[in-house]
PDB file of N, CA, C and O in Angstrom, chain B, residues numbered from 101:
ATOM      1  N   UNK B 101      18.178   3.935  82.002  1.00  0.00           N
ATOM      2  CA  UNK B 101      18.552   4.400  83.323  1.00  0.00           C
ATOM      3  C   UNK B 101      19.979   4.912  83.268  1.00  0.00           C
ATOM      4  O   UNK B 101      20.715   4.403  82.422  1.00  0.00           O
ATOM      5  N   UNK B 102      20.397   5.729  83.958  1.00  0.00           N
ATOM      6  CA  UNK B 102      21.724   6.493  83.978  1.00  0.00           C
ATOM      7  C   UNK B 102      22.346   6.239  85.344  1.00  0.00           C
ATOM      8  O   UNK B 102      21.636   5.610  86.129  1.00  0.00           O
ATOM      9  N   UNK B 103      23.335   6.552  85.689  1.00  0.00           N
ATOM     10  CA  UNK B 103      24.027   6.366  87.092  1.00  0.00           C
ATOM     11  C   UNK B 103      24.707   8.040  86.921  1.00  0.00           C
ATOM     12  O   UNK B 103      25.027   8.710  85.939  1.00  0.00           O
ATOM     13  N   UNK B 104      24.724   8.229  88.070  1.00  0.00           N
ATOM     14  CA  UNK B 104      25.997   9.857  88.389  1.00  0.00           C
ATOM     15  C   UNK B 104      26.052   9.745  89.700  1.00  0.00           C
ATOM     16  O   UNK B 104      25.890   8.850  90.530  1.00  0.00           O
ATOM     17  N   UNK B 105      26.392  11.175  89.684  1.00  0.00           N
ATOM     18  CA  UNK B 105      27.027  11.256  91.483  1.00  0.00           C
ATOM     19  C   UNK B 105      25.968  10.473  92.723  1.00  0.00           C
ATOM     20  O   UNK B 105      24.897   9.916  92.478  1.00  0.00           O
ATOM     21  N   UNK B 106      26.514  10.598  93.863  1.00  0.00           N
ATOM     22  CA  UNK B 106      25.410   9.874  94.869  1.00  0.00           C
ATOM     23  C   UNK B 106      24.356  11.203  95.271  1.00  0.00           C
ATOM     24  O   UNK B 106      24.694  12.378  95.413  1.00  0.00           O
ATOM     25  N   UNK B 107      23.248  10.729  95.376  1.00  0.00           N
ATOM     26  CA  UNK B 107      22.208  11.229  95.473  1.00  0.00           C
ATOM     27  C   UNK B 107      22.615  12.386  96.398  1.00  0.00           C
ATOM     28  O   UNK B 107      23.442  12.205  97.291  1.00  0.00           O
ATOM     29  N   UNK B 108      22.020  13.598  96.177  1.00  0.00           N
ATOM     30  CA  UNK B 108      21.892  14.426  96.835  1.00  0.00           C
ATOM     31  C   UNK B 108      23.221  15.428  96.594  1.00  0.00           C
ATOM     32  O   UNK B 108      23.508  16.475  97.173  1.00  0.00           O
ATOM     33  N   UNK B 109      24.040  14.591  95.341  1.00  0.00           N
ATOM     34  CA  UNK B 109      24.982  15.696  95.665  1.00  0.00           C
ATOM     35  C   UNK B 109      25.290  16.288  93.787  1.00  0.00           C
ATOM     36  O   UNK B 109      24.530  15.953  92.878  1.00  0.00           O
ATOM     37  N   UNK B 110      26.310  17.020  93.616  1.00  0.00           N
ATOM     38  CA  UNK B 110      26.235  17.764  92.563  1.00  0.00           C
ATOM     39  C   UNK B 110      27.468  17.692  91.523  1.00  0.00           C
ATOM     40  O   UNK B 110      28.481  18.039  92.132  1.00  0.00           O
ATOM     41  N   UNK B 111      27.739  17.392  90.270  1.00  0.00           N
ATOM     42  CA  UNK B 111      29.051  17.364  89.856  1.00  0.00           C
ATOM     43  C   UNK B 111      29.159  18.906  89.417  1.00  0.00           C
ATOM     44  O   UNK B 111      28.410  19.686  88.829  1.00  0.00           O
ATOM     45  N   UNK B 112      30.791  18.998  90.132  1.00  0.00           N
ATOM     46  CA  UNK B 112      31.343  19.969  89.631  1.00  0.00           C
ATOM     47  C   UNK B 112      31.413  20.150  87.961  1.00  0.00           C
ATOM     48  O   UNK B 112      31.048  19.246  87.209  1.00  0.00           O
ATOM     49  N   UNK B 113      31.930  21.439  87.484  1.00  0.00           N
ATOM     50  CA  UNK B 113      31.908  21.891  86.372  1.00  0.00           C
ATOM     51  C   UNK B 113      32.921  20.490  85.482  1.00  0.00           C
ATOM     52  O   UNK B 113      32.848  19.726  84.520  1.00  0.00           O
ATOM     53  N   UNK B 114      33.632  20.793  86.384  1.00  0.00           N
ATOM     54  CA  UNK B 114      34.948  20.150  85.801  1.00  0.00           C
ATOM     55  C   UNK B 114      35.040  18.590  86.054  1.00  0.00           C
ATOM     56  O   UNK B 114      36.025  17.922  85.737  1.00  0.00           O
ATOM     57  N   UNK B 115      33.668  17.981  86.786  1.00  0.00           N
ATOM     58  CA  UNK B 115      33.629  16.486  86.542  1.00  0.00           C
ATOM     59  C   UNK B 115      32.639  15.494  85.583  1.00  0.00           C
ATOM     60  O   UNK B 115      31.414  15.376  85.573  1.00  0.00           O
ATOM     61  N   UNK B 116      33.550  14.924  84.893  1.00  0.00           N
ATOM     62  CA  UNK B 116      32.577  14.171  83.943  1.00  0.00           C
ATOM     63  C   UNK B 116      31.523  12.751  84.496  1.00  0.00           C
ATOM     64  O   UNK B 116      31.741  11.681  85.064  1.00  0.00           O
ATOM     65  N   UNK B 117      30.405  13.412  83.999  1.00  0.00           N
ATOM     66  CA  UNK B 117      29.814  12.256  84.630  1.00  0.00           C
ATOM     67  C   UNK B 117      29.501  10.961  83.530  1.00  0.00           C
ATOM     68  O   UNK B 117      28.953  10.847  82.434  1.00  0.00           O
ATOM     69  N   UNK B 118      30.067  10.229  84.330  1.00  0.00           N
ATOM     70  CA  UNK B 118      29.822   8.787  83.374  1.00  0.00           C
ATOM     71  C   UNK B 118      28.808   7.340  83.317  1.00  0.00           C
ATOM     72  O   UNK B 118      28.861   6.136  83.566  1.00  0.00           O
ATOM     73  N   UNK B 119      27.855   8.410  82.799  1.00  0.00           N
ATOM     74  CA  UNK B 119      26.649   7.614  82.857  1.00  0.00           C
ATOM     75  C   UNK B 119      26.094   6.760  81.396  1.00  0.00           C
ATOM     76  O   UNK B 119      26.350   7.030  80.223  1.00  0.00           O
ATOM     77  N   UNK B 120      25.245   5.641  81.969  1.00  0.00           N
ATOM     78  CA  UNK B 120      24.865   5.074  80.442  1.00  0.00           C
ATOM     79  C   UNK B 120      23.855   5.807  79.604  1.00  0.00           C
ATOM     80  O   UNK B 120      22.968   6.542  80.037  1.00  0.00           O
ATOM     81  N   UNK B 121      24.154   5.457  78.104  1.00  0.00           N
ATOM     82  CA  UNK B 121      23.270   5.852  77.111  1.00  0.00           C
ATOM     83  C   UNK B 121      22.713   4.765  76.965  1.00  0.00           C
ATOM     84  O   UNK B 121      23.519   3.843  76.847  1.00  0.00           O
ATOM     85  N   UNK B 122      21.571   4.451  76.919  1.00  0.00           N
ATOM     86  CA  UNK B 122      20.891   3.395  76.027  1.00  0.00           C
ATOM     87  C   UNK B 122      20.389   3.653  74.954  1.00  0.00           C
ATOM     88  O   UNK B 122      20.131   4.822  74.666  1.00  0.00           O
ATOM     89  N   UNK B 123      20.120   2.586  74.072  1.00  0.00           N
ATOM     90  CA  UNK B 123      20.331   1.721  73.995  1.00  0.00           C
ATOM     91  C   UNK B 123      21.807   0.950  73.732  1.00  0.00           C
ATOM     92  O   UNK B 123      21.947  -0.273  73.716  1.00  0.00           O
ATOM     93  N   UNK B 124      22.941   2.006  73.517  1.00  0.00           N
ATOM     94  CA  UNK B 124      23.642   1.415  73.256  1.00  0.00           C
ATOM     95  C   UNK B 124      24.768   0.783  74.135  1.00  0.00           C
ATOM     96  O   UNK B 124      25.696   0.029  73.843  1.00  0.00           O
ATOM     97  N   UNK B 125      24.288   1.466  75.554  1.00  0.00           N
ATOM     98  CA  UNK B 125      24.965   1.135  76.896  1.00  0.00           C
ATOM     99  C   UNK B 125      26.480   1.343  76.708  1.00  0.00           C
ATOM    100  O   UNK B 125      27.283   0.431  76.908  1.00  0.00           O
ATOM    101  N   UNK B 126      26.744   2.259  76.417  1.00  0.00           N
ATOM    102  CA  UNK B 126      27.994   3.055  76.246  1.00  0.00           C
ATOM    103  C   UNK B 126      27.535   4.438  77.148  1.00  0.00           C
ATOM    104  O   UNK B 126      26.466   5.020  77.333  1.00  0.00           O
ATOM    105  N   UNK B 127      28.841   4.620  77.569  1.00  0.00           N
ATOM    106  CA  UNK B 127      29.201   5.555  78.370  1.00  0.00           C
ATOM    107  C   UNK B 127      29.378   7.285  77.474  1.00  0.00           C
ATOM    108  O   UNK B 127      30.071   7.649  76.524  1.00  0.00           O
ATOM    109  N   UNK B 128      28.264   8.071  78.458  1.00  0.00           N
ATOM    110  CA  UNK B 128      28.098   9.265  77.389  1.00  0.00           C
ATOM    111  C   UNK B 128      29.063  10.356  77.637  1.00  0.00           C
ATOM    112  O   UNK B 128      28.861  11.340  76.926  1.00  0.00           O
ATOM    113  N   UNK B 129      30.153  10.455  78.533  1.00  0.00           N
ATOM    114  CA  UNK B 129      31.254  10.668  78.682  1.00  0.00           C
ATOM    115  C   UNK B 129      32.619  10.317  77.655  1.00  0.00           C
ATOM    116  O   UNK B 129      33.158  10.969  76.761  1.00  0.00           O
ATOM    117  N   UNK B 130      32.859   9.109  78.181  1.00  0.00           N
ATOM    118  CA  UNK B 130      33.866   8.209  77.663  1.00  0.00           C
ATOM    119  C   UNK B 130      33.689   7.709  76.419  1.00  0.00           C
ATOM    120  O   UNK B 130      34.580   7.806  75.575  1.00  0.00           O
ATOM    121  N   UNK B 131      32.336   7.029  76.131  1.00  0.00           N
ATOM    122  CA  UNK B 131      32.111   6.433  74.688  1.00  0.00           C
ATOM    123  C   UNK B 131      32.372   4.805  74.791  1.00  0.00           C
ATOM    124  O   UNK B 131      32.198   3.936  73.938  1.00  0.00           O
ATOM    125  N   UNK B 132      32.776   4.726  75.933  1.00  0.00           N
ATOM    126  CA  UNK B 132      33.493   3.040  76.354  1.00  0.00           C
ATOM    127  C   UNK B 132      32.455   2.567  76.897  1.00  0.00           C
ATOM    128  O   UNK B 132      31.583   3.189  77.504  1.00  0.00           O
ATOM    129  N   UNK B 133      32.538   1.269  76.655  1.00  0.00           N
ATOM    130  CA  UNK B 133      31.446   0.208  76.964  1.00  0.00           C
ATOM    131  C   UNK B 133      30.543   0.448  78.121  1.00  0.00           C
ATOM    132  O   UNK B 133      30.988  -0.542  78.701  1.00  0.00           O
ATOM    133  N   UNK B 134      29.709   0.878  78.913  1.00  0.00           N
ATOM    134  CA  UNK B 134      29.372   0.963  80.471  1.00  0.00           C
ATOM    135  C   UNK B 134      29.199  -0.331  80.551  1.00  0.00           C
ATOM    136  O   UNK B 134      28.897  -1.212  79.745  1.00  0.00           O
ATOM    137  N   UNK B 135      29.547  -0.272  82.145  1.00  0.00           N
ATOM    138  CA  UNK B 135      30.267   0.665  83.036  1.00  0.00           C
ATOM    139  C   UNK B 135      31.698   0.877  82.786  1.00  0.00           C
ATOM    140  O   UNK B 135      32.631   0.148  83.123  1.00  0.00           O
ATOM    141  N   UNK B 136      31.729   1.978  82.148  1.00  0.00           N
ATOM    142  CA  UNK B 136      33.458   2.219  81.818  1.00  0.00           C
ATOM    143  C   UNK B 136      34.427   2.760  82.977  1.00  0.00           C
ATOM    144  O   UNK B 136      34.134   3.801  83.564  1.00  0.00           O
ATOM    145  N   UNK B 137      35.414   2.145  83.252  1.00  0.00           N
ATOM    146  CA  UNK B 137      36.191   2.287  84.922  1.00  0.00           C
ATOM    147  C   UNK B 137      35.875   3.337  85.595  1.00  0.00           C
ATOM    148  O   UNK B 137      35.390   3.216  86.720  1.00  0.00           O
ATOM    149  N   UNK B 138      36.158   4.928  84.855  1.00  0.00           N
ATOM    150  CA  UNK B 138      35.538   5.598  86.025  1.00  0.00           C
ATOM    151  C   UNK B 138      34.002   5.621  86.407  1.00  0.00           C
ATOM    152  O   UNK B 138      33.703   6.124  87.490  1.00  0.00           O
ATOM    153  N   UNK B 139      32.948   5.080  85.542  1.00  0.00           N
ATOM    154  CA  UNK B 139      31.847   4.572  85.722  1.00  0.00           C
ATOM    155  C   UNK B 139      31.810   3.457  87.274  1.00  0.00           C
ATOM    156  O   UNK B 139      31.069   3.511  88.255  1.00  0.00           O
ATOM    157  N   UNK B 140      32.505   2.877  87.067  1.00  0.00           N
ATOM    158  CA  UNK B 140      32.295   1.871  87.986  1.00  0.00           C
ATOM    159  C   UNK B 140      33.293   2.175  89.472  1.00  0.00           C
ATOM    160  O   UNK B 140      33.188   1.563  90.535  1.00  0.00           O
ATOM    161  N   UNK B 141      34.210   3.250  89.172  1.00  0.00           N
ATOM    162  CA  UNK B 141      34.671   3.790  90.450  1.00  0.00           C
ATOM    163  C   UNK B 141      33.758   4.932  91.199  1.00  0.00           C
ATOM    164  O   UNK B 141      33.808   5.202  92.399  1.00  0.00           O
ATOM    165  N   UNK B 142      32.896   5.551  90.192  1.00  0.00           N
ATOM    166  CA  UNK B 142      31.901   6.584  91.175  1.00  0.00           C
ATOM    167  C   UNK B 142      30.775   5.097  91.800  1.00  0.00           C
ATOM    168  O   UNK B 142      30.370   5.164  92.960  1.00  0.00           O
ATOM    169  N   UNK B 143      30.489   4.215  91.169  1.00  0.00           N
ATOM    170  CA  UNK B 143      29.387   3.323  91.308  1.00  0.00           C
ATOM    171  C   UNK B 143      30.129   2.553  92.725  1.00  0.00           C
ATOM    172  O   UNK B 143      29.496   2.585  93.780  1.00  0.00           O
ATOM    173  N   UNK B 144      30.948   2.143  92.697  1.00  0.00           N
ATOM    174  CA  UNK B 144      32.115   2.122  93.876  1.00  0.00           C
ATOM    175  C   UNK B 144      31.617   2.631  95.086  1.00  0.00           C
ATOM    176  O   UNK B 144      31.047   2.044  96.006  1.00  0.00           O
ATOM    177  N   UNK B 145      32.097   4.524  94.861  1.00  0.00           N
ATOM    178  CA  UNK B 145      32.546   5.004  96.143  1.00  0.00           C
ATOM    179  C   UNK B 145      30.423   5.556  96.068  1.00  0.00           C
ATOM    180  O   UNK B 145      29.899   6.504  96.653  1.00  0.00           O
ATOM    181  N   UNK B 146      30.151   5.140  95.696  1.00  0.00           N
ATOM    182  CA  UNK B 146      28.356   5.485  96.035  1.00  0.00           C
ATOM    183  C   UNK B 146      27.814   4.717  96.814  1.00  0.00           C
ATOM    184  O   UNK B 146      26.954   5.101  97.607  1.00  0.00           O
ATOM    185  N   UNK B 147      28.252   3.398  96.720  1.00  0.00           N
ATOM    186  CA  UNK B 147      27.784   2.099  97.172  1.00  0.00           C
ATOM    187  C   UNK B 147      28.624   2.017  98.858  1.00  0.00           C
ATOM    188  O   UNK B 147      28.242   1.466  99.890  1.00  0.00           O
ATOM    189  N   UNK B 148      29.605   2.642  98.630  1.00  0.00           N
ATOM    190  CA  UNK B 148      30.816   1.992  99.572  1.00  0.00           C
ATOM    191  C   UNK B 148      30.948   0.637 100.234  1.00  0.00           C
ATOM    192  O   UNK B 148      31.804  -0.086  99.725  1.00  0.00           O
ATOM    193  N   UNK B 149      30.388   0.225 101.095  1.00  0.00           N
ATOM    194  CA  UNK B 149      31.055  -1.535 101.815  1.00  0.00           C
ATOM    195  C   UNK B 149      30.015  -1.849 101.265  1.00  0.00           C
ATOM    196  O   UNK B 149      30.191  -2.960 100.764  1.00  0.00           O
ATOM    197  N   UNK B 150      28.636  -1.349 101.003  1.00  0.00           N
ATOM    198  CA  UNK B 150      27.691  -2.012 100.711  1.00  0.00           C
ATOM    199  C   UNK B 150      27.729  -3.068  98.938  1.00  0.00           C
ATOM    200  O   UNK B 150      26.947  -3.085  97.987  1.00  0.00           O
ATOM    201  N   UNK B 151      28.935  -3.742  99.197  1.00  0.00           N
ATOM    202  CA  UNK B 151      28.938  -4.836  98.197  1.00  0.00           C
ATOM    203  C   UNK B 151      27.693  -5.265  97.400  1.00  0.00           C
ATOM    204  O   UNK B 151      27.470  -4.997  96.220  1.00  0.00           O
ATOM    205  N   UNK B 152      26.796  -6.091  98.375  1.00  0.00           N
ATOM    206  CA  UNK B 152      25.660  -6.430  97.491  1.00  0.00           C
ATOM    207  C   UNK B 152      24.668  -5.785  96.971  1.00  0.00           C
ATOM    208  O   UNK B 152      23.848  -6.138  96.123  1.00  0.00           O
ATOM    209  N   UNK B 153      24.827  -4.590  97.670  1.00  0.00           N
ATOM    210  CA  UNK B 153      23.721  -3.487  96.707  1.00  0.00           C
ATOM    211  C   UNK B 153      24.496  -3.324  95.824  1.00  0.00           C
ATOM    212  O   UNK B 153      23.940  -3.652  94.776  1.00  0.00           O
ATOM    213  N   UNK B 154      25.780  -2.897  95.604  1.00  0.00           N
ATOM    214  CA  UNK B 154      25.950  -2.440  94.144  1.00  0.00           C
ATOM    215  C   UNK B 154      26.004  -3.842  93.156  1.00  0.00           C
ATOM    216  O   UNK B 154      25.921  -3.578  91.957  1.00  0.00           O
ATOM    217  N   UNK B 155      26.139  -5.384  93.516  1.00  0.00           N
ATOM    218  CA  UNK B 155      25.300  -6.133  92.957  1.00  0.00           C
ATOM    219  C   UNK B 155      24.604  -6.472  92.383  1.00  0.00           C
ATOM    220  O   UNK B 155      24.750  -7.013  91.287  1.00  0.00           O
ATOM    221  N   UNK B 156      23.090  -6.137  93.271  1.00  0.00           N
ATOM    222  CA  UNK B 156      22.280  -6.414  92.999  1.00  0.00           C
ATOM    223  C   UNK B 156      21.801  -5.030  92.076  1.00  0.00           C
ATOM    224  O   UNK B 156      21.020  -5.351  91.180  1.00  0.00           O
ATOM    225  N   UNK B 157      22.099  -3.650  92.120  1.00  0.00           N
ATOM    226  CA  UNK B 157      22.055  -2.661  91.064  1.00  0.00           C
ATOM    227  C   UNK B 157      22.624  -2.857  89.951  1.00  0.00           C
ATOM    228  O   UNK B 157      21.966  -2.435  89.000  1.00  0.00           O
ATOM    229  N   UNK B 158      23.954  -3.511  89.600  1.00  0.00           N
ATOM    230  CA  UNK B 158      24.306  -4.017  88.615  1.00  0.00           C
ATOM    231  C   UNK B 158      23.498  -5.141  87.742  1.00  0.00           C
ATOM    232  O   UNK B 158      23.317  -5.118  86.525  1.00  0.00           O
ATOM    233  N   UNK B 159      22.991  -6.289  88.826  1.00  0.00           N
ATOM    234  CA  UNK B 159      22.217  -7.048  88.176  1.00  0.00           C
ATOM    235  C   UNK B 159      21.093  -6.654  87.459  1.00  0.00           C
ATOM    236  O   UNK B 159      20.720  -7.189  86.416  1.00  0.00           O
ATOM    237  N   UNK B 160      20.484  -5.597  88.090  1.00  0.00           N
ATOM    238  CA  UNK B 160      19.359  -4.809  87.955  1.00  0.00           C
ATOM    239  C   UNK B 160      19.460  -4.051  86.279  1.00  0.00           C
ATOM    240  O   UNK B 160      18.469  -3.800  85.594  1.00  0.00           O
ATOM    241  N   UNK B 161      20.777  -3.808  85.906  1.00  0.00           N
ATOM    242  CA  UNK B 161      21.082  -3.312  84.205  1.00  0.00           C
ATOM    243  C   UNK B 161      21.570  -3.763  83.868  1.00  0.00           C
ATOM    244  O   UNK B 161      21.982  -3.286  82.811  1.00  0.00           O
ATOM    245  N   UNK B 162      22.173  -5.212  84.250  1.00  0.00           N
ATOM    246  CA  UNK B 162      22.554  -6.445  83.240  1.00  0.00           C
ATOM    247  C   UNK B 162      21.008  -7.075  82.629  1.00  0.00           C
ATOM    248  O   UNK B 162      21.087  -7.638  81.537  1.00  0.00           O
ATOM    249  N   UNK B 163      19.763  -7.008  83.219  1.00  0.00           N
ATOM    250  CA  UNK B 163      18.909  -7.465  82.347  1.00  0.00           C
ATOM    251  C   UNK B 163      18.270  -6.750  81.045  1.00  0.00           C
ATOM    252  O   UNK B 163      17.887  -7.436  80.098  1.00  0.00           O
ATOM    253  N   UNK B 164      18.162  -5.187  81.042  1.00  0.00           N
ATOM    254  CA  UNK B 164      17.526  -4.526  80.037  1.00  0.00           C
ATOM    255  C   UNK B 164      18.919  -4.213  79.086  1.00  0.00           C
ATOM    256  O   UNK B 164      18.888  -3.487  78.093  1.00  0.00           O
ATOM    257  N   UNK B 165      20.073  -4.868  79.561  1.00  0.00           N
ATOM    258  CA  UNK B 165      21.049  -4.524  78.645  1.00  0.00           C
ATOM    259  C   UNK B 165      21.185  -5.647  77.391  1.00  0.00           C
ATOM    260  O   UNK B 165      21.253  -5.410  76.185  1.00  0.00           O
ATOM    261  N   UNK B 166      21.202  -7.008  78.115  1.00  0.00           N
ATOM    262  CA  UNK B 166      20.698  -8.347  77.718  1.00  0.00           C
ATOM    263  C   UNK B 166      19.584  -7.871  76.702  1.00  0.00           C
ATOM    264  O   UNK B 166      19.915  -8.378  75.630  1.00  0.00           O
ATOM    265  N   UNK B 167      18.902  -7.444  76.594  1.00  0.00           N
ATOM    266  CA  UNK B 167      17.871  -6.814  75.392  1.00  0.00           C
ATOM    267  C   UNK B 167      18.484  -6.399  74.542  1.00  0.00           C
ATOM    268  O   UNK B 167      18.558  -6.930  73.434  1.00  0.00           O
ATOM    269  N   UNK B 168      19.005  -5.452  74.850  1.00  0.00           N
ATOM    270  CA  UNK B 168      19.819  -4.197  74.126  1.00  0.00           C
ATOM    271  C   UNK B 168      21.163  -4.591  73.211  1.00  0.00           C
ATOM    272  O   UNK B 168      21.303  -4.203  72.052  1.00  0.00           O
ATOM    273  N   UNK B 169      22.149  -5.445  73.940  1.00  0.00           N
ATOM    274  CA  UNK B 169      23.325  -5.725  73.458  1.00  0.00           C
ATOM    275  C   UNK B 169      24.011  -6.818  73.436  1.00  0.00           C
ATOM    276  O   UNK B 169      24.114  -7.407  74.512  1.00  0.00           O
ATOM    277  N   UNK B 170      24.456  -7.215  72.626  1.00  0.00           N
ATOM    278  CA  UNK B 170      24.475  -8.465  72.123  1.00  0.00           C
ATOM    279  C   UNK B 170      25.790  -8.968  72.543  1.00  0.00           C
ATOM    280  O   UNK B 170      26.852  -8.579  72.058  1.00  0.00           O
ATOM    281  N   UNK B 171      25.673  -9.823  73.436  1.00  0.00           N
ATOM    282  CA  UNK B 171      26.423 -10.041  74.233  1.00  0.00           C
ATOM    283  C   UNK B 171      26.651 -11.543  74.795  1.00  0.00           C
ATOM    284  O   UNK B 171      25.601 -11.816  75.377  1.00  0.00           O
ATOM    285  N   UNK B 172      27.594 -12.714  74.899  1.00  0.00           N
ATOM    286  CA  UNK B 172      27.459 -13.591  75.608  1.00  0.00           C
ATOM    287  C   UNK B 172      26.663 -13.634  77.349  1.00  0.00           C
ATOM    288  O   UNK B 172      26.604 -12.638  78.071  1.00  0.00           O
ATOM    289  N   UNK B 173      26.352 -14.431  77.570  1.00  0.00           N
ATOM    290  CA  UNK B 173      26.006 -14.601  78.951  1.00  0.00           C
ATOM    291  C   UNK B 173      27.546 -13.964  79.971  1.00  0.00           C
ATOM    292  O   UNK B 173      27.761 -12.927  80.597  1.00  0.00           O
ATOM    293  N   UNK B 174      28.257 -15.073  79.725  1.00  0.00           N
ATOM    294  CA  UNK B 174      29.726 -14.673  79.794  1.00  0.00           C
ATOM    295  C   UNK B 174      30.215 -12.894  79.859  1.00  0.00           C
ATOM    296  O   UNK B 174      30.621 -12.072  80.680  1.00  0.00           O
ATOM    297  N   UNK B 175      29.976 -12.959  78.885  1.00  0.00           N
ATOM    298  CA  UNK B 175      30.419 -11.127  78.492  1.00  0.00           C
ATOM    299  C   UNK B 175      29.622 -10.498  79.387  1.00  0.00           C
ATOM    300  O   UNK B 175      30.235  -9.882  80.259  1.00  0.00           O
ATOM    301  N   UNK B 176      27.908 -10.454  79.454  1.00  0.00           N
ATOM    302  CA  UNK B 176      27.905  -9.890  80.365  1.00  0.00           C
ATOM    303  C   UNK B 176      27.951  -9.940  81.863  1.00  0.00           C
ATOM    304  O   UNK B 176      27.712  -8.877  82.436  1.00  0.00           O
ATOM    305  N   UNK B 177      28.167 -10.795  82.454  1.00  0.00           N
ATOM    306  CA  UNK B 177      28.125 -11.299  83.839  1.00  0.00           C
ATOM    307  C   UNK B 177      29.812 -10.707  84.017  1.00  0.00           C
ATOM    308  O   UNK B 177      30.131 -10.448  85.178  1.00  0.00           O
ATOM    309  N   UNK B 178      30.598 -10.547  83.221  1.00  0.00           N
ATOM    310  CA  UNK B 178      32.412 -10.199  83.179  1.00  0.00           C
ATOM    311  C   UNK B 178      31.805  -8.316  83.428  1.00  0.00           C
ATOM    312  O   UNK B 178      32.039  -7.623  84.417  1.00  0.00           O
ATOM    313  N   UNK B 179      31.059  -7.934  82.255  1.00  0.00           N
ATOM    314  CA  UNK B 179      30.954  -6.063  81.666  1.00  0.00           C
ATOM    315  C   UNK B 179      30.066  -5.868  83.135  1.00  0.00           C
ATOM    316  O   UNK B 179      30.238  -4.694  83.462  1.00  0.00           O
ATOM    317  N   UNK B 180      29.247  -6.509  84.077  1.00  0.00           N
ATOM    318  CA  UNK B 180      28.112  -6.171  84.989  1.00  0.00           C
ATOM    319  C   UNK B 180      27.981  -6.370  86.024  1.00  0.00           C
ATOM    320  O   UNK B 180      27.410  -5.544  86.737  1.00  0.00           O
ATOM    321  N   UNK B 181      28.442  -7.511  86.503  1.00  0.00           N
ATOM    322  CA  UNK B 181      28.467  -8.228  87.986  1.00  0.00           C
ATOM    323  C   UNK B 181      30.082  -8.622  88.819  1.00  0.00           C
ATOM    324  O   UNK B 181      30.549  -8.630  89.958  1.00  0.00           O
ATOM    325  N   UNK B 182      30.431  -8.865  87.658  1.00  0.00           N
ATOM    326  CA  UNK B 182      32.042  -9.820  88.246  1.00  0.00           C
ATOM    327  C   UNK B 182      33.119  -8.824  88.810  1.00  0.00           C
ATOM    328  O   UNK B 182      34.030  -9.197  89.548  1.00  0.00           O
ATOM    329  N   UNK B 183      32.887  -7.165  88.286  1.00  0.00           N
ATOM    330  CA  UNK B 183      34.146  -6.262  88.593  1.00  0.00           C
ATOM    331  C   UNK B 183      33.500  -5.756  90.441  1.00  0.00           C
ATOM    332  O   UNK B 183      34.324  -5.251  91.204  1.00  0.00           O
ATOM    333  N   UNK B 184      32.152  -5.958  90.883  1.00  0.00           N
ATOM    334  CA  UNK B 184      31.217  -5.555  91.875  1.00  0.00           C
ATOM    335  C   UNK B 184      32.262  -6.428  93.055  1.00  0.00           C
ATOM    336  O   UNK B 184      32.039  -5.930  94.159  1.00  0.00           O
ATOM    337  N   UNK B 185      33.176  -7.409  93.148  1.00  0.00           N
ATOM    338  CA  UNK B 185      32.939  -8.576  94.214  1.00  0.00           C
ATOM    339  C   UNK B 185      34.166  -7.682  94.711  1.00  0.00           C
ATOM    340  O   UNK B 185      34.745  -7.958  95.761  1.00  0.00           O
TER     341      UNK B 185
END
């Protein structure tokens, strides 16, 4: 699954979109871990007050990532859920 702009709308030429690659859940922009900061600032202003949706969407690719990458429990609940509050 990938993340980009909020639905319905379009990135400019000149904006990078920073979405995940899987399996390696790195950012195909940046190359940095996803959600890599500006990853998680478009995931941010998409969500806006709505806190627990972007939550519970986060929780939602902390599990097939848990497959994927090898990771403490710890590590990922810090890389997936904890930057959301």
């Amino acid at each position: 699954m990938t993340t980009g702009p909020a639905p319905g709308s379009e990135p400019s030429a000149a904006t990078e979109v920073h979405a995940c690659a899987q399996p390696t859940w790195r950012c195909t922009a940046c190359e940095q871990p996803w959600p890599c900061p500006p990853a998680r600032q478009a995931l941010a202003d998409q969500f806006g007050t709505d806190r627990v949706g972007l939550s519970v969407y986060m929780g939602e690719m902390l599990a097939p990532a848990a497959r994927d990458i090898r990771l403490s429990p710890g590590e990922l609940w810090d890389r997936f859920i904890d930057w959301t509050r």
